[in-house]
C-alpha positions in Angstrom: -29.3 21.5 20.5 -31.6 23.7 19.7 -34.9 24.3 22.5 -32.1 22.9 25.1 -31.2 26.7 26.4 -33.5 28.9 25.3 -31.6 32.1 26.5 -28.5 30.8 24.3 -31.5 30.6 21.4 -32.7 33.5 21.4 -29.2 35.4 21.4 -28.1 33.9 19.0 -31.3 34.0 16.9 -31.3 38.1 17.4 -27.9 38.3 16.1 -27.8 36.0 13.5 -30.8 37.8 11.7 -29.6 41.4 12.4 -26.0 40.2 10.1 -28.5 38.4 7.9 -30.4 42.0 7.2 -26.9 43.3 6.8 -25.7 41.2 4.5 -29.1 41.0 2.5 -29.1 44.8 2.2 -25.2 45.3 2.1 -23.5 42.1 0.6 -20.3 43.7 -0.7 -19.7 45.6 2.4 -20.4 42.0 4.2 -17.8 40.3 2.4 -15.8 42.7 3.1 -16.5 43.5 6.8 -16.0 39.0 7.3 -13.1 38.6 4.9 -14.5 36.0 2.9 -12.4 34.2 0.3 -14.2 31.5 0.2 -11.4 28.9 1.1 -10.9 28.8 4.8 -7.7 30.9 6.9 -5.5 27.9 7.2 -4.5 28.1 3.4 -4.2 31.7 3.7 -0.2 32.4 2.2 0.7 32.4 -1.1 2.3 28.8 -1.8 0.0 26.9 0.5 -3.0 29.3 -1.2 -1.6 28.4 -4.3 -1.0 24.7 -3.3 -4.8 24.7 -2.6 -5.6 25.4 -6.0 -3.0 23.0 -7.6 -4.8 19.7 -4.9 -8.3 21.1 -6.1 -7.3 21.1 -9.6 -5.4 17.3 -9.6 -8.7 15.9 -7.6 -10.9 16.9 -10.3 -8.6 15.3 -12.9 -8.7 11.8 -10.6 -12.3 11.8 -10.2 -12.4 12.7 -14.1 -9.5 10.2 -14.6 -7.2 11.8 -16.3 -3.9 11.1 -16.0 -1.3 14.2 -15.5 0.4 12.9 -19.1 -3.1 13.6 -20.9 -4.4 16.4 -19.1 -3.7 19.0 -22.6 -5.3 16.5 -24.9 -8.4 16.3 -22.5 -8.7 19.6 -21.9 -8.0 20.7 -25.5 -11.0 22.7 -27.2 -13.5 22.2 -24.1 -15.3 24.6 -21.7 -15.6 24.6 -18.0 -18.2 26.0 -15.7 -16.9 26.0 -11.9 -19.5 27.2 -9.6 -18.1 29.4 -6.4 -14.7 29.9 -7.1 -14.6 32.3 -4.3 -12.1 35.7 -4.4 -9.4 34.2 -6.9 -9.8 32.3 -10.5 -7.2 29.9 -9.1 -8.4 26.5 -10.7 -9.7 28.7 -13.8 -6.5 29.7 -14.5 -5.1 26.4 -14.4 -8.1 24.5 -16.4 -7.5 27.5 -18.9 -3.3 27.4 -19.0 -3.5 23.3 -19.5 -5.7 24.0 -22.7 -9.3 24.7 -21.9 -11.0 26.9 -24.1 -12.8 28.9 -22.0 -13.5 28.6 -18.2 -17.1 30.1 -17.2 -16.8 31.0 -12.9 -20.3 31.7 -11.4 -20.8 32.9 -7.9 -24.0 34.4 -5.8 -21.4 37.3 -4.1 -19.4 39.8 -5.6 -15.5 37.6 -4.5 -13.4 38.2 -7.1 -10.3 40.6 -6.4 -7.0 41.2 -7.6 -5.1 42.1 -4.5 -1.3 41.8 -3.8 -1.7 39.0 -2.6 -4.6 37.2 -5.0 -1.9 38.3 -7.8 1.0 37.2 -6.0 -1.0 33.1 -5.9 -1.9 33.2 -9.5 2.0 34.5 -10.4 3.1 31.5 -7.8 1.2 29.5 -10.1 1.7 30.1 -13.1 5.5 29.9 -11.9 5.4 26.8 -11.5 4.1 25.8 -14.9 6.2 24.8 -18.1 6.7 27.1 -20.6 3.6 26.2 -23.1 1.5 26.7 -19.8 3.2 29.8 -18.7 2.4 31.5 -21.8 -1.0 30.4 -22.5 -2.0 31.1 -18.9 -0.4 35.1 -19.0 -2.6 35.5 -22.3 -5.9 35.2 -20.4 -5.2 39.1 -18.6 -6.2 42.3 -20.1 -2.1 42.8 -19.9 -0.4 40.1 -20.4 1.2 38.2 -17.6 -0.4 40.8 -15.3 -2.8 39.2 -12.6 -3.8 42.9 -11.4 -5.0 44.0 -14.8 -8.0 41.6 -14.7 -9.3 38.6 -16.8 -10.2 38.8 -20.7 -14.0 37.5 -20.6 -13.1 35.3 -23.8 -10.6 33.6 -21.4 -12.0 33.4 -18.0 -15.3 34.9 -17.3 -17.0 35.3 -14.4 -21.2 35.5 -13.9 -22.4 37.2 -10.1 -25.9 35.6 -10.0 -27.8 36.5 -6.6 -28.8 32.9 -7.5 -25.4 31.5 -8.0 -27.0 30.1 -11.6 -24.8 30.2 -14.7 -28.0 30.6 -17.4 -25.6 29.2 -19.2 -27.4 26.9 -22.4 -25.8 23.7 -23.6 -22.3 25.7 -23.2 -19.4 23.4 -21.3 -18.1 19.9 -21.4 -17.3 19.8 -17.6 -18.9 21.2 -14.4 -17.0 21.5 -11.0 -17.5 22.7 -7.6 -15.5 22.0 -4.2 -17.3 22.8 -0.8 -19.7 24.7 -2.5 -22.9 23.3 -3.3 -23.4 22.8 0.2 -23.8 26.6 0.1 -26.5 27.0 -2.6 -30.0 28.6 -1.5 -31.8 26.3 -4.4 -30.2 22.9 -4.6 -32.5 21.4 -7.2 -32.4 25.1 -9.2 -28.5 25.0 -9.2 -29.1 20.9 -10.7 -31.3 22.0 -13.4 -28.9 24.8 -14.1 -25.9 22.2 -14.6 -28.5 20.2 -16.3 -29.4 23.1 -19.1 -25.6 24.4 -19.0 -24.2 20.6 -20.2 -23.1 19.5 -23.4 -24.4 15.8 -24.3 -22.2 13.4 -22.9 -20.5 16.4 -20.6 -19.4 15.7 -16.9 -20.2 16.8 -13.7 -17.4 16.6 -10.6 -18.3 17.9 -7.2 -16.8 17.8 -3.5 -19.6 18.6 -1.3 -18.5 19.1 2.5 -21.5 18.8 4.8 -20.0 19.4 8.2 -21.4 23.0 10.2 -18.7 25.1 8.8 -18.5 26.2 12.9 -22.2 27.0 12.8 -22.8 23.5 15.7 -22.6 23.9 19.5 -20.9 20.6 21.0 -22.8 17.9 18.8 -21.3 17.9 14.6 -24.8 17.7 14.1 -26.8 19.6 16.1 -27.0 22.7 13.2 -29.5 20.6 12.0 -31.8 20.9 15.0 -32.7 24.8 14.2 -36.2 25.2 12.6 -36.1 25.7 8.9 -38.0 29.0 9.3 -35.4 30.1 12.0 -32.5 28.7 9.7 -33.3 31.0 6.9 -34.4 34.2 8.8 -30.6 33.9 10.2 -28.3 32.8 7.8 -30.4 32.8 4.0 -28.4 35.9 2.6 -24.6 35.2 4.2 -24.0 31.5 2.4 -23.8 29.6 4.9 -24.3 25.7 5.3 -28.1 25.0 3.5 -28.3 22.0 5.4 -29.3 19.3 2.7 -28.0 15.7 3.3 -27.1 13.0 1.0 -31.3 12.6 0.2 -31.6 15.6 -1.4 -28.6 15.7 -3.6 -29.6 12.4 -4.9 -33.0 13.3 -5.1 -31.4 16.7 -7.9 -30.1 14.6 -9.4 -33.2 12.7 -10.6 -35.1 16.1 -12.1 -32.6 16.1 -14.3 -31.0 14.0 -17.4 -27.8 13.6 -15.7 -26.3 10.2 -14.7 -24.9 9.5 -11.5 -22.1 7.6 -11.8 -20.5 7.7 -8.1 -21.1 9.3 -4.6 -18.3 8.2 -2.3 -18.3 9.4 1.1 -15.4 10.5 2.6 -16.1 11.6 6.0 -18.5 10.6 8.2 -19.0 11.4 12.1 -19.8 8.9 15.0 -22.7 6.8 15.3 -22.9 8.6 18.9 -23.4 11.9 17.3 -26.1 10.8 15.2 -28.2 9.0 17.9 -27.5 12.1 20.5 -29.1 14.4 17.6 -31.9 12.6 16.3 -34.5 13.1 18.5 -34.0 17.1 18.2 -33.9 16.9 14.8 -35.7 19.7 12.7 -39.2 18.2 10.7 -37.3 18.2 7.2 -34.7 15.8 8.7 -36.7 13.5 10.7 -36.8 10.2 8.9 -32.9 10.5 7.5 -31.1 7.3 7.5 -28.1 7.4 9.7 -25.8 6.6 6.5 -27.6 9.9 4.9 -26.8 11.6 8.4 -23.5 10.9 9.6 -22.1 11.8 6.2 -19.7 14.7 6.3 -18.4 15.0 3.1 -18.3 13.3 -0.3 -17.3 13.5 -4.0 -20.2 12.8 -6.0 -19.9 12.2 -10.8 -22.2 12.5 -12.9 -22.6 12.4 -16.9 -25.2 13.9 -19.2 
């Protein structure tokens, strides 16, 4: 907990905001100094990378229910936004190859690469595809069925926002994110941006994973204890966990004119945790119920 050891604090403090300044100042050399991919190290080699990509993409079709059988018919003519797709256009390619029209990818850091090994998933993928998907997804490179030659922006096109905001105007028919709105520096910007970015009757699909990404001591909780001042002089320009509970996603998602339809948590810690944490809790999380609290993760729909 926070205030417990305040040796242990104040290391930590000092080099959380010296990395901070670095990555503020140097964010590409950052990424690449931390090897971020945006996806976690145990999916890192080609199939299970590539099997990561094919479970994100089949979740969003369940919570959209849609069936495997009426995915091209679905998908046919619309556009897709997916906010922080990390280093590889994995699910892009696959919304794009199964008949999207055009699949919009916006982050806040400079990801995207076309390694060996990020062409090597997208080739394992697309190898696994019928025919009809095959060819339609080796169309959307500059070369065709070459990964390494980059994305044709009428295809697949990425936006690098220091916001992580599309701008995008009444543009796509589905929105999707997995473990990263959790991320965001402005939740209730990055709302009205889905709001704005929408079509009428358009649909919003998120995972949302609230646990410390490794950032707590011995408590899952006790991340939350830090000061909100400290928080953000440590860890504002690196992307790490902003913090917000259930509360203030539901609370987005009233400044805006979408519909939520479902929040179903998935994971949630012990009751012990919670009541070990809550009287070291920082000000903008005193008050939290413990439902709002022990959450850990959960897949939240909405319509417009």
């Amino acid at each position: 907990m926070f205030g417990i050891d305040k040796k242990e604090d104040t290391i930590r403090f000092v080099k959380a905001f010296l990395t901070n300044q670095y990555a503020r100042i140097a964010p590409r050399s950052y990424i690449k100094y931390t090897n971020e991919t945006g996806r976690g190290s145990q999916w890192e080699s080609v199939k299970n990378t590539a099997e990561y990509f094919r479970l994100s993409f089949n979740e969003y079709l369940k919570y959209l229910k849609v069936s495997e059988e009426d995915t091209a018919e679905f998908l046919f003519g619309k556009r897709i936004l997916e906010y922080g797709p990390g280093d590889l256009p994995g699910v892009a390619l696959l919304y794009y190859a199964m008949g999207a029209e055009k699949v919009y990818c916006v982050d806040r850091f400079p990801l995207i690469s076309f390694s060996e090994f990020n062409a090597a998933v997208l080739n394992e993928l697309i190898g696994k595809m019928t025919t009809e998907h095959q060819q339609r997804a080796k169309s959307c490179f500059n070369h065709y069925g070459e990964p390494k030659s980059g994305l044709k922006k009428d295809c697949i096109e990425y936006i690098i926002n220091k916001n992580g905001l599309s701008c995008l105007n009444n543009e796509v028919d589905i929105i999707c994110s997995r473990a990263v709105l959790e991320h965001v520096n402005d939740l209730h910007a990055t709302f009205k941006d889905m709001d704005m970015a929408l079509k009428p009757d358009g649909v919003v699909v998120h995972k949302v994973d609230l646990k410390s990404h490794g950032m707590h001591r011995t408590n899952p909780l006790d991340f939350l204890t830090w000061p909100a001042v400290l928080w953000h002089l440590m860890y504002s320009k690196k992307g790490v966990p902003n913090r917000w509970r259930l509360n203030q996603y539901r609370k987005a998602f009233a400044n805006t004119k979408l519909k939520l339809e479902l929040i179903e948590s998935i994971e949630k810690c012990n009751k012990t945790d919670v009541d070990e944490v809550r009287p070291y809790l920082a000000k903008q999380f005193v008050g939290l119920s413990d439902d709002d609290l022990s959450c850990l993760s959960f897949w939240m729909k909405a319509v417009k």
